[in-house]
N, C-alpha and C positions, 0 to 999 in steps of 0.2 A: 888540379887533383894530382896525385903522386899513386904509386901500385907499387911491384916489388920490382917490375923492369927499369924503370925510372932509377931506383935507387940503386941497381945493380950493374951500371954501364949503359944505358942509354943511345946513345948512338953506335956505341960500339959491338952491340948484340948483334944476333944475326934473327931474321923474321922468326924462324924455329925457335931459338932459345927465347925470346918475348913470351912468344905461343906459351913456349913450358914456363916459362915462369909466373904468367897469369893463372895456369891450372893448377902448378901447385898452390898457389893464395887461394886460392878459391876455395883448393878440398881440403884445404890443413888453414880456415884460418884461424885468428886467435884475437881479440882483443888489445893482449899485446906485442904480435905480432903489426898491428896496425901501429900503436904508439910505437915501436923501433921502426918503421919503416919513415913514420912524421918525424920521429928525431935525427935520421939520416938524411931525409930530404933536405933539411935544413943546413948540412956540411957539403951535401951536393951542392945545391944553387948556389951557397957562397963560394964554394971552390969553382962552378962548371964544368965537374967531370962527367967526359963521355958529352959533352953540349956543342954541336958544331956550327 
């Protein structure tokens, strides 16, 4: 599965910004906020940024 912390640095977040970046998906989501999140997953995992 992928979220918005996955796709916005990953390892390099701190526990706090995780936190806040699941709450805000949560309470602003959108549809297509979900598809840009699966089509940035996809430049993530090929690239492995933020993957240690």
């Amino acid at each position: 599965m992928t979220g918005l912390w996955q796709v916005s640095g990953r390892s390099d977040l701190d526990w706090d910004e995780t936190i806040r970046l699941d709450l805000y998906y949560v309470d602003n989501w959108s549809m297509l906020r979900d598809l840009m999140i699966c089509l940035r997953t996809i430049g993530i995992v090929i690239g492995g940024k933020g993957a240690y």
